[in-house]
N, C-alpha and C positions, 0 to 999 in steps of 0.2 A: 504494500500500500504506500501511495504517496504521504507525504509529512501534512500532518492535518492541522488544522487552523489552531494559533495558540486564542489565548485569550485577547489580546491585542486585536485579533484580526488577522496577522500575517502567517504564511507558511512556517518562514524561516523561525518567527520566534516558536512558532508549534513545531517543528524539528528536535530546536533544543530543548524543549518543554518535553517531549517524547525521550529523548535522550537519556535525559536526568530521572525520567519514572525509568525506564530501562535498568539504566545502570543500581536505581534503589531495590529494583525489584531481583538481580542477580546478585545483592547483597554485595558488591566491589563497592567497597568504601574510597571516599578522597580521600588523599588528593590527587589528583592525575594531571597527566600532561596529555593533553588533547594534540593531535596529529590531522591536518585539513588541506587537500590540496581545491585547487578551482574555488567553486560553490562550494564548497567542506569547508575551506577555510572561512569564507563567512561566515558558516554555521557555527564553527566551534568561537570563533571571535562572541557569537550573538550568546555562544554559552558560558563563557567566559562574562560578559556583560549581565546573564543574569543570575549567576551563581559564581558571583568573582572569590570565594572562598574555597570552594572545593578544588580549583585550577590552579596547580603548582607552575607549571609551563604549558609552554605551547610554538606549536611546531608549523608555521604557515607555507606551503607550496607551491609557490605562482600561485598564489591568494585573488581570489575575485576582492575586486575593491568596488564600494557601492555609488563611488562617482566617478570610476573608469570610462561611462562612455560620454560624460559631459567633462570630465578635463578633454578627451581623445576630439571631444568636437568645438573646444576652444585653441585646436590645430589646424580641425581638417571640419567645415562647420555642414559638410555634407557625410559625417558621421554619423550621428545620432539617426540619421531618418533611414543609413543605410544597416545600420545593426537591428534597427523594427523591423524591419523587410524581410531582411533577413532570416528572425526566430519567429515572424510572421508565417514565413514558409517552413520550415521545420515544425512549427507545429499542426501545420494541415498533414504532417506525416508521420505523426506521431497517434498512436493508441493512446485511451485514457490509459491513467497511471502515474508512476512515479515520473518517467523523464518529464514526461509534461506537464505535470505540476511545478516541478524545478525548473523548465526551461520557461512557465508563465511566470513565478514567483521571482527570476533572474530579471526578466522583461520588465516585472512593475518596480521591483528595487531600482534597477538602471533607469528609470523612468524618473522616480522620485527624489534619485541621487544617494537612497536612506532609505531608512527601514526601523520602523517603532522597537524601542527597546536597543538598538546599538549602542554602546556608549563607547569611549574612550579606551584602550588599555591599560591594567594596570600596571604597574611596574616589577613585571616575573619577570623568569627567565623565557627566552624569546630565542626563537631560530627563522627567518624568514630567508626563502629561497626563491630568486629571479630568475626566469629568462631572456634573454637580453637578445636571443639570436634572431637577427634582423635574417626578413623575406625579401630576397632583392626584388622578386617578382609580388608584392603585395601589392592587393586592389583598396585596399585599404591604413588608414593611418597607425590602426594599433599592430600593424606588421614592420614598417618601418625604423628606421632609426631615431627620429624626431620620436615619434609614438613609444618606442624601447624607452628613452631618457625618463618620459614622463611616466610609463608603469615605474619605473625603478623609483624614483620619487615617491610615488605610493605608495609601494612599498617598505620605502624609508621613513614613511611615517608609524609604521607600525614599529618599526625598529628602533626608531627613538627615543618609544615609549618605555622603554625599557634601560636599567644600568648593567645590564648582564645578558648581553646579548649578541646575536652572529649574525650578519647579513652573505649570505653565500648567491654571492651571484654567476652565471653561467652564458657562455654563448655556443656552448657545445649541445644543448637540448633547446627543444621546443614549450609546449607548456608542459608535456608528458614528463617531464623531469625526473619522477619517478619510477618511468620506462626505460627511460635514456639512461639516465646517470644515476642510477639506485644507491651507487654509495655515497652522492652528496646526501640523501634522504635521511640514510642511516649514519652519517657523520651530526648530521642535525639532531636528528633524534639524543645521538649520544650526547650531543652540547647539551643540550638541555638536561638529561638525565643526570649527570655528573653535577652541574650546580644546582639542580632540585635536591641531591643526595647532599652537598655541602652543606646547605642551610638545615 
């Protein structure tokens, strides 16, 4: 089943709302370090925001950022209309269910620029991981170079929020990062776990 609506309204805060019963109900106590690549990583960021105690670290992977396609169309300003079109048509091709709940919920986030319930990070330990690998042939600006600087910015905002923290960025992977280059993944994870284990 798709991620059902939290109390809010939104998918995504019902994801993490889903999560959190999950996890109480297999009796895994916090504190844990959450691991999210794409749309995962906003999720676990939204679970982190609403259960910032139970979250020791956290491990983001080419992280969806919820104002990526309105920075990408303060570049390229035939952006924003061309990423609707886009998940427009992917969703005529999709079955109900989960993709298509996640790829509508992606659509009104990116929409909104936000998402009820996001807040801030707090100041854990932190792993965030870039792609940087520019598409020479991209039809679009978040494949480019200009577009790479500004995810990485993005990205670097999550990484700030934090005093103990690793920015690994790459131009040997795509977004799959965890396909491509599985031992930046597990290099991350291990950052984290080693200063989660210090404190």
């Amino acid at each position: 089943a798709g991620p059902s609506v939290g109390r809010s309204g939104t998918a995504a805060r019902g994801a993490a709302v889903e999560l959190h019963v999950l996890l109480t109900r297999l009796q895994i106590a916090p504190p844990y370090v959450l691991v999210g690549r794409s749309y995962g990583g906003l999720l676990a960021r939204m679970y982190v925001s609403l259960y910032p105690h139970d979250v020791a670290g956290l491990v983001l992977v080419d992280g969806t950022h919820e104002q990526q396609v309105r920075r990408w169309g303060l570049i390229d300003s035939t952006y924003p209309g061309a990423f609707r079109a886009f998940y427009d048509s992917v969703l005529k091709t999709l079955r109900p269910g989960a993709e298509a709940n996640e790829t509508r919920e992606t659509v009104r986030i990116q929409a909104a620029g936000g998402t009820d319930g996001l807040a801030p990070l707090p100041d854990i330990p932190i792993a965030v991981l870039t792609s940087m690998r520019v598409d020479s042939s991209a039809l679009y600006v978040n494949g480019t170079a200009r577009g790479h600087d500004a995810w990485r910015e993005m990205h670097d905002e999550w990484f700030r929020r934090s005093h103990n923290g690793i920015h690994i960025v790459t131009t040997r992977s795509g977004h799959a990062i965890q396909a491509q280059e599985p031992e930046l993944v597990v290099e991350a994870i291990r950052f984290v776990l080693d200063r989660v284990r210090a404190q």
